[in-house]
C-alpha positions as a printed NumPy array, in Angstrom:
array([[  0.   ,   0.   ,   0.   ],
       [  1.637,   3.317,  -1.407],
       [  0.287,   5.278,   2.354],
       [  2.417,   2.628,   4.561],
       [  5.663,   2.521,   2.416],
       [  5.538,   6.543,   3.266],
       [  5.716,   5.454,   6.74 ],
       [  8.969,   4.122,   6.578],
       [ 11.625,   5.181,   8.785],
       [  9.301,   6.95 ,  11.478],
       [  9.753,   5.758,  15.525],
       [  6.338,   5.883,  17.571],
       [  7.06 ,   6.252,  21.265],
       [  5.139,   7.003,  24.086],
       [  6.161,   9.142,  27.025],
       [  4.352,  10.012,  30.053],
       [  5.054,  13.948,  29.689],
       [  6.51 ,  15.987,  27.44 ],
       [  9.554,  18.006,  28.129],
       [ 10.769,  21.61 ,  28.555],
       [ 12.338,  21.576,  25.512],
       [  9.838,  19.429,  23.219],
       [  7.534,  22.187,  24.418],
       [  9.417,  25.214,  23.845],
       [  9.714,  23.383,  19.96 ],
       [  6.217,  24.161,  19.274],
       [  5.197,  27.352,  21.426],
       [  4.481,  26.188,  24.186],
       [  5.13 ,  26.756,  28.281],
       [  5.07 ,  24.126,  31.435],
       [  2.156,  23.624,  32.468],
       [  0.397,  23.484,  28.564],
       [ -0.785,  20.629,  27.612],
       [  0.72 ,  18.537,  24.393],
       [ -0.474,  15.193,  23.23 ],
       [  1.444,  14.432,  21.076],
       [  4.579,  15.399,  18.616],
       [  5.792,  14.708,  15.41 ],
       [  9.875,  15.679,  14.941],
       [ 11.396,  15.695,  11.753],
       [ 11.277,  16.594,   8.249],
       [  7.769,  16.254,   6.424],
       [  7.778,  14.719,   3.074],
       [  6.985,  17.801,   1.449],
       [ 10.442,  19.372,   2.404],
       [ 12.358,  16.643,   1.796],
       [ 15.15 ,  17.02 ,  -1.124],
       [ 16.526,  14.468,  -3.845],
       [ 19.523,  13.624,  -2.169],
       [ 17.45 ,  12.886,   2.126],
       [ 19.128,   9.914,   3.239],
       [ 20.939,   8.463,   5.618],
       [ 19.61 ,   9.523,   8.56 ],
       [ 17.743,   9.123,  12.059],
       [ 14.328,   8.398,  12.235],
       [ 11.585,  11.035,  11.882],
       [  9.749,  10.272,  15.768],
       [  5.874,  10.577,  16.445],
       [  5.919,  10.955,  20.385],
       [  2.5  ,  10.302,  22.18 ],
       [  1.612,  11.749,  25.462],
       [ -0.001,   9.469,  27.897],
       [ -0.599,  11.106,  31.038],
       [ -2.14 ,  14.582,  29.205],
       [ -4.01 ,  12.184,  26.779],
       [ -5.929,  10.38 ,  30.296],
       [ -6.367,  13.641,  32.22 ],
       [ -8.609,  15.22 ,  29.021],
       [-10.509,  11.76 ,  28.419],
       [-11.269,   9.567,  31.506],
       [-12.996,   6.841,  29.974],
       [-11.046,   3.526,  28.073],
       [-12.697,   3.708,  24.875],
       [-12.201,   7.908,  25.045],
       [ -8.819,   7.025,  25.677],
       [ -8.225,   4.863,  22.531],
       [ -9.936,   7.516,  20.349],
       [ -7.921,  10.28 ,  21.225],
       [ -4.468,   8.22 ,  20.571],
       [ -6.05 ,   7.542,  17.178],
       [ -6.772,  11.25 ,  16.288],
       [ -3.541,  12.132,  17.858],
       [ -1.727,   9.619,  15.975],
       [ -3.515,  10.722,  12.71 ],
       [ -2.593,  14.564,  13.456],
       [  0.916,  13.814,  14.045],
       [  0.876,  11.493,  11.005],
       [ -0.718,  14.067,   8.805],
       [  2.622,  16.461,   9.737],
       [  5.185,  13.811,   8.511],
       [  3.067,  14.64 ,   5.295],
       [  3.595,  18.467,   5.269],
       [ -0.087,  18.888,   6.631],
       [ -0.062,  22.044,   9.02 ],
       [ -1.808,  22.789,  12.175],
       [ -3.825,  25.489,  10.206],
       [ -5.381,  22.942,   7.882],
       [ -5.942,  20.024,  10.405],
       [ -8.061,  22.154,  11.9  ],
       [-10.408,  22.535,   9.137],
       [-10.396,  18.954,   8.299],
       [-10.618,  18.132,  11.955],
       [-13.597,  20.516,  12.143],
       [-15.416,  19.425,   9.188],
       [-14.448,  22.053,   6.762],
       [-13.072,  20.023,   4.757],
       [-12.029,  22.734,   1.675]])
């Protein structure tokens, strides 16, 4: 399948929090919440001659993810759309337009 051979190469972790500086990388103080984090260089900005090199790393949140949804199955939804979000990035999909799609307007 063409969308999982564009997957190669990418680590998915899972931390309890994130840290000073994985916040400070997108905005963001102590105390803000962040579930989740793609690091590395989208598709869309990669060049002819990208190679040889570490892992692009999706990072998912755990304890933020529980405190906003309390039940299991809440749980498991929000990794999903997390996952998804930080997936579309590795794609060159911005914040801006995940929103829309996220929201429904889908233009």
């Amino acid at each position: 399948d063409e969308f999982i051979s564009r997957l190669e190469n990418i680590d998915v972790v899972v931390e309890d929090y994130p840290t000073q500086s994985q916040l400070a990388s997108v905005g963001l103080r102590r105390g803000q919440t962040l579930l989740g984090l793609y690091e590395g260089v989208p598709l869309t900005k990669r060049g002819a001659h990208y190679g040889l090199v570490p892992p692009d790393k999706i990072t998912i949140f755990q304890k933020p993810i529980e405190a906003k949804r309390k039940h299991n199955a809440e749980i498991i939804a929000e990794i999903q759309r997390v996952v998804r979000h930080e997936i579309a990035h590795h794609f060159g999909i911005g914040d801006a337009r995940l929103e829309q799609i996220e929201e429904g307007n889908d233009y």
